[in-house]
C-alpha positions as CSV (number, residue, x, y, z in Angstrom):
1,X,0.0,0.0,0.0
2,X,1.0,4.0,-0.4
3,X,0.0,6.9,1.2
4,X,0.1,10.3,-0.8
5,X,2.3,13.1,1.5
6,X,1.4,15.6,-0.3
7,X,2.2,17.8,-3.8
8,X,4.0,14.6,-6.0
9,X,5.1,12.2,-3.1
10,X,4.0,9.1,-2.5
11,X,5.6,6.7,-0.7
12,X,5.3,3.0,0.2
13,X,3.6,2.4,3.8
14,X,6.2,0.0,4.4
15,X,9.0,2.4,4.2
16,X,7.4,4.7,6.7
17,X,8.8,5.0,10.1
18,X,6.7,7.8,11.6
19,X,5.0,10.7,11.0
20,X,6.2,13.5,13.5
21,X,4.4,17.0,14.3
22,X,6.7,19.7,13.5
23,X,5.1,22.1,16.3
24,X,5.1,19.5,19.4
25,X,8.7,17.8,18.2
26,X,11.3,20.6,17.3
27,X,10.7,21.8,20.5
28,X,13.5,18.9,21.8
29,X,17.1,19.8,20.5
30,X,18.0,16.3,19.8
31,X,14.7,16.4,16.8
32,X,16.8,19.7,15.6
33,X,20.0,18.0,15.5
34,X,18.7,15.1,13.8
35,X,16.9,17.0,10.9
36,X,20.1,19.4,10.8
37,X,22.3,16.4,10.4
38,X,19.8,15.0,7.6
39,X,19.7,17.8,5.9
40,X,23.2,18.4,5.7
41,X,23.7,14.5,4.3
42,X,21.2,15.6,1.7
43,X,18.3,13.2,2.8
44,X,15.9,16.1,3.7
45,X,12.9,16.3,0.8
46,X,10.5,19.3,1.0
47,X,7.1,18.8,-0.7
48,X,5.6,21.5,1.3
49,X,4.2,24.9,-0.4
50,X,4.0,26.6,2.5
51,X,5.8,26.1,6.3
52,X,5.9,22.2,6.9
53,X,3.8,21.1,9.4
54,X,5.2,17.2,9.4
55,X,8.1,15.3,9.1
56,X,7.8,11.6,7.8
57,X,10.9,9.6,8.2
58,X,11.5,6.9,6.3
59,X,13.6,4.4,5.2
60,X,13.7,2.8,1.7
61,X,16.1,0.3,-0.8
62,X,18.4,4.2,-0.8
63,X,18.4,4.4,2.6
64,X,17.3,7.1,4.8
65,X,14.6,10.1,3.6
66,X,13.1,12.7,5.6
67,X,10.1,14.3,4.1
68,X,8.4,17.7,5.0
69,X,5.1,18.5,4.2
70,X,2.2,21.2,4.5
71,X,-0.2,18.4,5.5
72,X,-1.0,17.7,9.1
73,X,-0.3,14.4,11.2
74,X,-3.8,14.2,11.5
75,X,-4.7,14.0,7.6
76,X,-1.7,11.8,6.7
77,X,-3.1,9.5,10.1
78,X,-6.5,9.6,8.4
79,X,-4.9,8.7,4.5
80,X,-2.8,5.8,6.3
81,X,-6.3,4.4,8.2
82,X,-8.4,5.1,5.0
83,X,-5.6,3.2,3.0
84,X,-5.2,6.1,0.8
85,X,-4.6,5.1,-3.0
86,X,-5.0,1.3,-2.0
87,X,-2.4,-0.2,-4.7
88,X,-0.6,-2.7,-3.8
89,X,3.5,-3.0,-3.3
């Protein structure tokens, strides 16, 4: 199955590792550290339009992604329920 993160992204379920709140998890310095560190390795892809609101980490056959996005936890929560785009891997 794949869930649509917004703009062209969409990525297997099985490569997701979670879906983190910007707002309620940048607040720890070891989150900022991490994302810094990501996207200084390059692994950081922004599908947002606007300010992201999520993070989705993931981890695929080329490793390590981080994706930010516009959407809200709650709306990618609901699309991963819902089984958004139901095709199979």
């Amino acid at each position: 199955m794949y869930i649509h993160l917004g703009q062209n992204a969409v990525i297997k379920k099985s490569e997701i590792i979670g879906i983190f709140d910007m707002e309620n998890t940048t607040s720890s310095r070891h989150t900022r550290s991490f994302l810094s560190r990501c996207e200084d390795e390059g692994e950081v892809v922004d599908i947002s339009t606007d300010l992201p609101r999520v993070f989705v980490l993931c981890e695929g056959e080329d490793g390590e992604r981080v994706y930010l996005s516009q959407l809200s936890s709650q709306t990618l929560e609901k699309r991963w329920e819902d089984g958004e785009f139901g095709m199979k891997n």
